[in-house]
N, C-alpha and C positions, 0 to 999 in steps of 0.2 A: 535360459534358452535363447541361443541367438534367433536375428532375423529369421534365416534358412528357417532351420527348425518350425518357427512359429508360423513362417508361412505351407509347410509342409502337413502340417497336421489340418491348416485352415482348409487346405485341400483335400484334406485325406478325409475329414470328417463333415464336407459340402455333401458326401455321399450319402444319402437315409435312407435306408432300406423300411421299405412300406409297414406297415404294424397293421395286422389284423386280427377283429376283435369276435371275443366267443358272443354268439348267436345266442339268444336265449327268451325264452317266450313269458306272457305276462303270467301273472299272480293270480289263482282262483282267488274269485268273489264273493261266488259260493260253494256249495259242496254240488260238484258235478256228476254225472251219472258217469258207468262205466265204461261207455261208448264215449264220452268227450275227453275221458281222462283217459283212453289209451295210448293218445301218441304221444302226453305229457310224459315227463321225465319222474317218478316218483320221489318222493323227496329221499331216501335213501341213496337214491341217484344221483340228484341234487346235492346232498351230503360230501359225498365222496368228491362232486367234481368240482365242489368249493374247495374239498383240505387237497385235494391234487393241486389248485392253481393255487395255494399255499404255500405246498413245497415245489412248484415249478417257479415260483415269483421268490421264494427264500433263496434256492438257486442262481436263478438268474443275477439278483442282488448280490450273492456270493460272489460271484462269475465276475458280475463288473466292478467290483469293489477288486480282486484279485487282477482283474486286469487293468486296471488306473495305477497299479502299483508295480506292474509289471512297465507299464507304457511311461511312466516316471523313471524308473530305472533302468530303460532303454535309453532315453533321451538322457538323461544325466552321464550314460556311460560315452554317450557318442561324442555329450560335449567336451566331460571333462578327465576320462578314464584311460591313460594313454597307454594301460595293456590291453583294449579292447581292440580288438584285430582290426574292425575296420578304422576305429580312431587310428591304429599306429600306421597302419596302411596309408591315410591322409598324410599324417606330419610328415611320414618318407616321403611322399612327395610332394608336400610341401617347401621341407629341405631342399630335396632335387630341383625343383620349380624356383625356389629363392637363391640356390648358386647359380642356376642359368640365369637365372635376369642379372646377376651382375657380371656373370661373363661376359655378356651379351651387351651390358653397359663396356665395361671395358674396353671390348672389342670394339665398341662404335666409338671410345674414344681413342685407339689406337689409329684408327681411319684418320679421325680429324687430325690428329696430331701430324700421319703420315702427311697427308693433304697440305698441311702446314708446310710441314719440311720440304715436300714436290717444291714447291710455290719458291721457296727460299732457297734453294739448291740453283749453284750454277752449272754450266751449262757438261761441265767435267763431272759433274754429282748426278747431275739429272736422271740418267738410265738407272741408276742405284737407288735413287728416292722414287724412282716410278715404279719397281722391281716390290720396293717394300712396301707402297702403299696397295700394290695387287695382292700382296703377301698378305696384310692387313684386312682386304676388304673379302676376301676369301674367307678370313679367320673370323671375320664377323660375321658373315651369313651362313657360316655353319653356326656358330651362338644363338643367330636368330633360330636356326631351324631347331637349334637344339631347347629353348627357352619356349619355342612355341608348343613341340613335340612334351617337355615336363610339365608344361601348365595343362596342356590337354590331361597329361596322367592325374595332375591336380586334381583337375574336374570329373573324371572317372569316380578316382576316391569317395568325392564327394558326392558324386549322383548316388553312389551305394549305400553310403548314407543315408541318401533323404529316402531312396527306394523303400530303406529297412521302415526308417518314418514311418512315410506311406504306408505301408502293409501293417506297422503295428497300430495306426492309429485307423485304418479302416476296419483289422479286428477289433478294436476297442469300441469304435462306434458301432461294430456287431453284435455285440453283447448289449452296447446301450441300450440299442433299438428291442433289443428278446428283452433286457428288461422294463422298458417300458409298454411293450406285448403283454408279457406276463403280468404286469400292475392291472393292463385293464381287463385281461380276462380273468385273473382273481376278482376287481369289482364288478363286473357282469356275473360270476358266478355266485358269488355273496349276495348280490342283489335277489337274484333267482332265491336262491336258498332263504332269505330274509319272507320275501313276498310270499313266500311257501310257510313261514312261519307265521304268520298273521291269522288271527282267531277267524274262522268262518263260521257261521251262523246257520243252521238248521231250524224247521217246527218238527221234522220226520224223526228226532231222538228226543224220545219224554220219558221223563220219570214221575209216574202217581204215586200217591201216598193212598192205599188202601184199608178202610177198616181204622182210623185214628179216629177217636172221639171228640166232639165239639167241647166236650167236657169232658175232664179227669180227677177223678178223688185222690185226694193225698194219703199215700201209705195203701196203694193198690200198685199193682202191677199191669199192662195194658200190652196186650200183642196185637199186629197191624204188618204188612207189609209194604214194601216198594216196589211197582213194577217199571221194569226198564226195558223200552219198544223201540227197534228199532225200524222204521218204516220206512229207510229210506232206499237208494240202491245199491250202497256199497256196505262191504264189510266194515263191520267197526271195533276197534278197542276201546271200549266204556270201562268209565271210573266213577259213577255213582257219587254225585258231592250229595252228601247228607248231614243237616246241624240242626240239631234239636236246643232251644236254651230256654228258658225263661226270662221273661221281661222282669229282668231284676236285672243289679247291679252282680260283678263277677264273684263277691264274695260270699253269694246266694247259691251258685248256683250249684253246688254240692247238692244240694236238693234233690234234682231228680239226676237218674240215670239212664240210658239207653245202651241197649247191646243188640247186635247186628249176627247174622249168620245165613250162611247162602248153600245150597244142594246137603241141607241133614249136616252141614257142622258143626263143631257144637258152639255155646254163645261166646260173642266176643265183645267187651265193652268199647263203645264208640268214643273212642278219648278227643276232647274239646281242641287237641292239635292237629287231630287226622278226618278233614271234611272229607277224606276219600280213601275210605277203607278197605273197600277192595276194587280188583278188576277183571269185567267179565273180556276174555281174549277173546277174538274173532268172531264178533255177534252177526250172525249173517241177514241180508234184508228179509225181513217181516217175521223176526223171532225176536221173541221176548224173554226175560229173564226175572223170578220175583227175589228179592229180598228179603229176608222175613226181620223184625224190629220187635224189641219189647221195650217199655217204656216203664220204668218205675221211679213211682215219687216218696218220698220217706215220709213218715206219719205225720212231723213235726211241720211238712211246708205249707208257707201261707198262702192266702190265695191270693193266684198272682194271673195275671196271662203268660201264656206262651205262643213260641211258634218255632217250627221245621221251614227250612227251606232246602229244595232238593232240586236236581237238575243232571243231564247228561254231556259227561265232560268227556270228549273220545279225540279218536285219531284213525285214522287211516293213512293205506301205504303214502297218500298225495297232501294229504293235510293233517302236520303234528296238532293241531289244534281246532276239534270241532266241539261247538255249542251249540244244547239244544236248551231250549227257553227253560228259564229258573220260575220253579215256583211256591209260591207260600202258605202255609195251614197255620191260620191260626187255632187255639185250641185255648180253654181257659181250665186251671186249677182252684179246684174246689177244698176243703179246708176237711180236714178226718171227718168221716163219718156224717161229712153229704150226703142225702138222695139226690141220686144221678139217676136217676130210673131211666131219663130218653136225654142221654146226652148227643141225641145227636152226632154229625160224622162232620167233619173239620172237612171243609172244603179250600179249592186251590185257586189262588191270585197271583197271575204273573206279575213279577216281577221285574219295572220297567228297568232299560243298560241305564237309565238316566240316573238309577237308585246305586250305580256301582262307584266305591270311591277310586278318584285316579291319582297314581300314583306321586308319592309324597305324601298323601293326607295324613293329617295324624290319626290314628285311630283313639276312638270314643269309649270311653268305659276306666280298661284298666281296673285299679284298686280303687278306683273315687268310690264314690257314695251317691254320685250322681247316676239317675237314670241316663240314659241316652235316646236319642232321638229316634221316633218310630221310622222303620223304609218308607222312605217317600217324602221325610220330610225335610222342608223348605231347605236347611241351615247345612244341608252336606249335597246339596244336588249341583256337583262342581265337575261332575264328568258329564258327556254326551258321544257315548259311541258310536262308531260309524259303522256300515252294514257287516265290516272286516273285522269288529273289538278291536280295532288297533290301541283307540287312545285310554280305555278304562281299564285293561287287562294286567293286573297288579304280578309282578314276578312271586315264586312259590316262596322265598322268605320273607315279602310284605303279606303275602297271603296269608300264612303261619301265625304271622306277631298279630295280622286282623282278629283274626280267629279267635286267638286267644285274647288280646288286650278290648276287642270290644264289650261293652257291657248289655244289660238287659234292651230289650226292642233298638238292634243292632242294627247298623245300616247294611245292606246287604254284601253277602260276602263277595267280594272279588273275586272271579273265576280264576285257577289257576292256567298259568300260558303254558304247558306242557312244551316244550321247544325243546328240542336239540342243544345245550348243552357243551 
């Protein structure tokens, strides 16, 4: 790229066209009532206006990368493509412009020469050398005119040139500027959508464990339910996390069994990888929903303790992720053919965020033969959530390997982040 050229784009592209950026309001903290949350954007909304500045900002990038390669192949035709119209248009007058300047020289040395001969000519010669030097100086100031009139066409060629320039490197810095528009309202939109993804924290969603006994005999059968309350003032999609285990190691736990069933269907075994086995749709404020649970322990189990931890994992149109406090029953197993006469009723202990492992931890249990550490204790208390879950809230395939790879008195389960996907 010659000078020209380089200084023409320097021009072309001194021009920036303003960038402005998508508006976007902060992150629920908590779950808000339905008068705060109507002039929020729902996150379904949110959804969309993230993957739109996706394909607005994929676009755009398209766009400028297309046009850098356009704006290359303009400049490389201008400088060095001499069937390009306006290049060839140049060199013709350039040519033109390069035989006049040496007419033009000629001519001025045709003068001098004459000028010469005037001076040396006698005085019989003189009208004849005076004759030819007018002849002369005639002949050159039509060269001059003609030499100034081809440089000017010169310059023409040229300004058409830089014009083309100009214009393709002002569209070029037109695109630049939409795509770096488009970068930042895709991350203001992502940003929204993210902060919309962040766990919020309720006490107005509870799940009780109803009817569980402080005590269970082995090689009985025990039915109980869970009720799930919604007290708050939005609608809710609840998913019931429910995990029954014994405080044993995982190759125990065959032992006992639970199966779940909801409005007279029939029973469904509650498998160790599914803490969330169903979901009630559209649970409206101040209606509840029971679960019904049966618990059975095979004749042969020893006696061990147990426990359920159970909690309300929902969502709404504004937040893919609501939590209502987890809580814990323990219950103890008694050996065949205990008297259980007043086994009493397994009551519930929250479950603090402090007790939830953050992500990366190894999970405890597995196939070992090691017990593991009761909720609560000292040697896993490595998370501290904030009022949002952001920092303990384990994605669904650590939750899953939790689940399953923990062993007896489990540190508590990871809630799963239900997120958009």
């Amino acid at each position: 790229m010659n000078l020209r050229s380089a200084l023409s784009l320097a021009v072309a592209t001194a021009t920036i066209v303003p960038v402005f950026c998508l508006s976007v309001g902060p992150a629920f903290a908590t779950v808000q009532t339905a008068a705060d949350a109507s002039s929020r954007p729902t996150y379904a909304e949110l959804k969309k206006a993230a993957d739109d500045a996706d394909t607005a900002h994929d676009k755009a990038a398209s766009d400028k990368k297309e046009g850098l390669e356009k704006l290359k192949a303009l400049f490389d035709a201008l400088d060095h493509d001499d069937t390009n119209p306006l290049r060839a248009a140049y060199l013709a007058a350039d040519r033109t412009a390069t035989t006049a300047t040496a007419d033009r020289k000629a001519a001025d040395a045709a003068v001098t020469a004459a000028e010469e001969k005037l001076k040396a000519a006698d005085e019989a010669d003189k009208p004849a050398a005076q004759q030819e030097l007018e002849t002369a100086r005639t002949t050159a100031a039509k060269a001059t005119d003609a030499e100034r009139d081809a440089k000017a066409e010169r310059q023409k060629t040229l300004d058409a040139m830089d014009d083309v320039r100009v214009a393709a490197s002002r569209d070029y810095n037109t695109l630049t500027n939409a795509e770096k528009k488009t970068a930042e309202e895709k991350k203001k939109a992502h940003a929204a959508l993210d902060a919309a993804k962040e766990c919020v924290r309720t006490d107005d969603l509870t799940v009780l464990a109803d009817g569980l006994p402080g005590k269970v005999v082995a090689g009985t059968t025990t039915d109980f339910s869970l009720t799930v309350a919604n007290s708050s003032e939005r609608t809710l999609t609840v998913r019931p996390l429910m995990l029954f285990r014994l405080d044993a190691t995982n190759d125990r736990q065959h032992f006992m069994t639970v199966q779940w069933s909801r409005d007279g269907a029939p029973w469904q075994e509650l498998a160790q990888r599914e803490e969330h086995p169903t979901t009630i749709e559209a649970m409206k404020p101040g209606s509840s929903t029971d679960v019904r649970l049966r618990l059975t322990l095979a004749k042969d189990t020893p006696a061990l303790k147990a426990y359920g931890l159970v909690a309300g994992d929902a969502s709404d149109s504004y937040n893919p992720c609501v939590l209502g406090p987890m809580k814990r029953y323990d219950f103890s197993v008694l050996k065949a053919g205990s008297d259980a006469a007043e086994p009493g009723e397994a009551t519930p202990a929250e479950v603090a965020d402090t007790d939830r492992p953050e992500p990366g931890d190894t999970p405890q249990g597995g196939t070992s033969d090691k017990p593991v550490h009761e909720a609560g204790d000292a040697q896993r208390h490595d998370g501290d959530l904030a009022s949002t879950g952001s920092s303990g809230a384990l994605p669904t395939a650590a939750v899953a390997a939790a689940v399953v790879a923990l062993g007896a008195g489990a540190v508590v389960v990871a809630r799963r982040r239900r997120t958009d996907s």
